[in-house]
C-alpha positions as CSV (number, residue, x, y, z in Angstrom):
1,X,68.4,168.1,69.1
2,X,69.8,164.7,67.6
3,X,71.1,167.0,64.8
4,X,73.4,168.7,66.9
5,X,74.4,165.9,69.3
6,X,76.1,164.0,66.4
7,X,78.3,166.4,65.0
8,X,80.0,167.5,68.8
9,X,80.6,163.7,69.4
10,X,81.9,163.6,65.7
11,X,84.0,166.5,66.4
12,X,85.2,165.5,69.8
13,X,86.1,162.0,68.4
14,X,87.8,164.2,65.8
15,X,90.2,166.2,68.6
16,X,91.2,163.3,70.8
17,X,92.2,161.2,67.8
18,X,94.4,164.3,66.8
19,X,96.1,164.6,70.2
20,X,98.7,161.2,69.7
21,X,101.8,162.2,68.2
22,X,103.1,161.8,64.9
23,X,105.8,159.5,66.1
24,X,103.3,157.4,67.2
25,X,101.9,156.7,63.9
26,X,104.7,156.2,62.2
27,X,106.1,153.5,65.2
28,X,102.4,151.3,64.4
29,X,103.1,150.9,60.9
30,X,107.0,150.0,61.2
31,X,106.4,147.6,63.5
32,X,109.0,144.4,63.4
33,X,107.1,141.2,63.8
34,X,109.3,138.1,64.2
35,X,108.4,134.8,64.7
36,X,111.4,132.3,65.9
37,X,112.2,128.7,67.0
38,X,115.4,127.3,67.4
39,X,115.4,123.1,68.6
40,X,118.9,121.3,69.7
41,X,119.3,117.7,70.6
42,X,123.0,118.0,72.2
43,X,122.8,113.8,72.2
44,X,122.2,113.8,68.4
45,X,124.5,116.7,67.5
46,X,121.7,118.1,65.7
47,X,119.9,121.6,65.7
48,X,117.4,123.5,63.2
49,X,116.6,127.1,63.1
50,X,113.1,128.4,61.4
51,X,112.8,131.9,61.4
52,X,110.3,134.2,59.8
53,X,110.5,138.1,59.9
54,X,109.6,141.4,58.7
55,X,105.8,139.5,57.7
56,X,102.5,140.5,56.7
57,X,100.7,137.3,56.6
58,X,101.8,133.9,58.7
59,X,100.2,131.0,58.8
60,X,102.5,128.2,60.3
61,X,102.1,124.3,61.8
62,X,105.8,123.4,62.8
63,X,105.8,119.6,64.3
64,X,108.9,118.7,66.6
65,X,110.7,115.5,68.0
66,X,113.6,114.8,69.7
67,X,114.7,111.9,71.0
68,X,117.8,110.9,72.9
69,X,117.5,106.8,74.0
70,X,121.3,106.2,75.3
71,X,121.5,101.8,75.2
72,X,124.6,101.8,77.8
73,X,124.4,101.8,81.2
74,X,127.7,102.5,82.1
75,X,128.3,105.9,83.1
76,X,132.1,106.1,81.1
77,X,130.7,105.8,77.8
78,X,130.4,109.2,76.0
79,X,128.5,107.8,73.2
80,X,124.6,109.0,73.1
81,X,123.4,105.8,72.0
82,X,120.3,106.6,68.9
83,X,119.8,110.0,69.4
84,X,116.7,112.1,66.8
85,X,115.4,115.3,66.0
86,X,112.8,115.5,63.4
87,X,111.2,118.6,62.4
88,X,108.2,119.0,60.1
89,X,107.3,122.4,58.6
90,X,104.3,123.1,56.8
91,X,104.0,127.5,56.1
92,X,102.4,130.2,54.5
93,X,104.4,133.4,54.3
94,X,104.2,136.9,52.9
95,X,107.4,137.9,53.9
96,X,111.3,136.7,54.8
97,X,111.9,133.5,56.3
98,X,115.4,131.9,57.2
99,X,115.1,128.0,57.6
100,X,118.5,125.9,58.4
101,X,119.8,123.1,60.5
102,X,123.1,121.6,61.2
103,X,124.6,118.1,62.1
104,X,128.1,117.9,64.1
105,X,129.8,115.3,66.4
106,X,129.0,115.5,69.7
107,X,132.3,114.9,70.7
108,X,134.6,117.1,70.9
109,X,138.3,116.9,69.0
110,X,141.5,117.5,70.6
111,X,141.5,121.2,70.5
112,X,138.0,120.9,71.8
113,X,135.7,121.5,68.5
114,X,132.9,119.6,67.2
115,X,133.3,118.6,63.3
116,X,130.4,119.8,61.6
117,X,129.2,116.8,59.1
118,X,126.8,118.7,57.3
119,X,125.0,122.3,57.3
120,X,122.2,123.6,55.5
121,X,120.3,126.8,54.9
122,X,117.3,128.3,52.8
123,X,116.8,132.4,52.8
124,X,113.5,132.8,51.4
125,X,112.0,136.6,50.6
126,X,108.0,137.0,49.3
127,X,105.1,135.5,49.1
128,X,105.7,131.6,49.7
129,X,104.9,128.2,50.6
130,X,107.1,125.9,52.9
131,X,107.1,122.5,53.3
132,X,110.0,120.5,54.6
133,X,110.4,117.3,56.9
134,X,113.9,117.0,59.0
135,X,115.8,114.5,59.9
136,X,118.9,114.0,62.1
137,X,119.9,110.8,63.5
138,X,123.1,109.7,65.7
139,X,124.5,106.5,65.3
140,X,123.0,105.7,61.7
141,X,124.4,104.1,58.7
142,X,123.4,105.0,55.0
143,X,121.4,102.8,54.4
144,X,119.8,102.2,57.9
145,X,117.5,105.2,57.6
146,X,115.8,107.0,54.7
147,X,112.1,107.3,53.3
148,X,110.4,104.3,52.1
149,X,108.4,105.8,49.6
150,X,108.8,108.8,47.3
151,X,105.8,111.4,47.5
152,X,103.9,112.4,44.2
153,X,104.1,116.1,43.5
């Protein structure tokens, strides 16, 4: 009797696996994954975009701060006062990732644009390591802020 039991279930198993469309198949393994975060401190003029698509494998720890600590009290003054946004990335990717941030002036000009100071971006394709650490400050000289040690690699 056990003899016979296991082939119907194998063959009824067999027919309701056959019943989902072809469509369906081919949907499950074209699936789009996509993984995004996009952080904007409007007091620091600052913004960063990490991105990862089309992946296979992603292991990611992405730390954030942002920071806006206006020093005026009077309610006139447009400036933001020290304003941050930091960003720490630390990932392992088998597929595309799209990492970029931007600094502008958070005022606007006369014709009501912001001057971008500086803009960067990294398209990366494969199997990959990232690690970066980003920095945006307001209201910072040259020399008033930078690393105070140089890591070994």
């Amino acid at each position: 009797m056990k003899l016979i039991i296991f082939p119907i279930v194998f063959i009824l198993i067999s027919l309701g696996a056959a019943d989902l469309p072809a469509s369906y198949y081919q949907a499950m393994s074209n699936m789009n994954t996509e993984n995004t975060l996009c952080v904007k401190n409007y007091d620091a003029g600052a913004s960063v975009t990490e991105s990862y698509t089309d992946f296979e494998h992603l292991d990611k720890e992405t730390e954030v701060t942002s920071r806006s600590l206006n020093t005026s009290d009077n309610e006139n003054d447009n400036s933001a006062g020290n304003a941050t946004l930091e960003v720490h990335i630390n990932a392992n990717v088998v597929g595309k990732a799209h990492v970029a941030w931007q600094s502008r002036d958070i005022l606007p000009d006369k014709a009501g644009r912001h001057a971008a100071y500086s803009l960067a971006g990294e398209d990366l394709t494969g199997v990959f390591s990232i690690e970066k650490f980003i920095q945006l400050w307001s209201n910072s000289t040259i020399g008033s802020v930078g690393p105070n040690w140089l890591p070994c690699s």
